[in-house]
N, C-alpha and C positions, 0 to 999 in steps of 0.2 A: 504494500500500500504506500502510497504518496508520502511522507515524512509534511509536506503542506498540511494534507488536508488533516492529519493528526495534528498538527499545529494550531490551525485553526480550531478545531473543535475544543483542544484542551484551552487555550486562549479566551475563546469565547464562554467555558464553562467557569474559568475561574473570574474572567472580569464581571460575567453579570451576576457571580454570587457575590462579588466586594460588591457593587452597584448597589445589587438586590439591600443586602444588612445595612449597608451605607443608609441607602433611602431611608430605610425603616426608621434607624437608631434616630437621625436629625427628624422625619416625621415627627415623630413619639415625642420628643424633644423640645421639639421648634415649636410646636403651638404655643406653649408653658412660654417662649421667648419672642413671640408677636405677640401672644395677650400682654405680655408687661408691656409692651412698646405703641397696643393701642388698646388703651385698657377700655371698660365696658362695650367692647362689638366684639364677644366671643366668635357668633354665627361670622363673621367678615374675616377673625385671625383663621377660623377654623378652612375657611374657603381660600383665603391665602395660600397656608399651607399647603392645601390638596396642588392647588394650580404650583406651587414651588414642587411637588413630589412627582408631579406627572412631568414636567417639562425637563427637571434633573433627569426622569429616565428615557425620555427620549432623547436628547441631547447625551447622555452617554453610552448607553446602549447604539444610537445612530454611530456615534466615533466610535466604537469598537469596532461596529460592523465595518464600516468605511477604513478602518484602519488596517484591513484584510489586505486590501488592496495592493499598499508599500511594501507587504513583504518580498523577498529574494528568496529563489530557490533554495530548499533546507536539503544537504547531501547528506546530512547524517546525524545523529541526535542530541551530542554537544549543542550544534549550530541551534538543533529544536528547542533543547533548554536556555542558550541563551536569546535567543530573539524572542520565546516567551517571556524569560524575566525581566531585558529591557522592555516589551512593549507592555507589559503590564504594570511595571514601573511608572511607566510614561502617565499611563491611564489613571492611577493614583494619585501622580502629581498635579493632574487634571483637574481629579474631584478635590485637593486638596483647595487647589485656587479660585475652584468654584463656590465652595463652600466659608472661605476668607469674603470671597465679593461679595458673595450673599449677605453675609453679616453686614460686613460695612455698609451698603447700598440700604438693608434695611434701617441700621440703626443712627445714619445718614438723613434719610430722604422720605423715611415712612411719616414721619411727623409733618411735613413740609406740603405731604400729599393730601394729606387729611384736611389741612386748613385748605 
């Protein structure tokens, strides 16, 4: 079998389980962290969040998938473990940056929006 398509598949199994627990833990999380931020409109932080949980995973689920693309032929399974651990690296430092701007952008601009 193709050394790729094992590639991908184990790639894609491990980023969209970080993705998946990712979402969940800031989900669960994040409400508790818009209601401080607009306090009495629970029903509004609670729809916030959904819209911040949906658009995280398409936007990163989309760049994994799209991220197929870039690879280079794998001849052998060294090459497989390392272009798995840089690109799932890569994808980590993704959600890290996203999850920085999210903060900031909310606790920036959310007050700003309201008025």
């Amino acid at each position: 079998m193709n050394l790729n398509i094992i590639g991908y598949i184990i790639f894609l199994l491990i980023t969209i389980y970080i993705i998946v627990v990712v979402g969940k833990i800031c989900y669960r999380n994040g409400n508790i962290f818009v209601l401080e931020l607009i306090p009495n409109h629970k029903e509004l932080c609670q729809q916030i969040n959904k819209i911040l949980l949906i658009s995280y995973y398409l936007i990163n689920i989309g760049y994994c998938s799209m991220n197929l693309i870039s690879w280079s032929n794998i001849t052998n399974s060294t090459e497989l473990v390392a272009i798995i651990a840089s690109k799932t690296a890569i994808i980590v430092a993704i959600l890290a940056v996203l999850h920085y701007l999210n903060i900031f952008i909310l606790t920036n601009y959310i007050q700003k929006l309201i008025k």
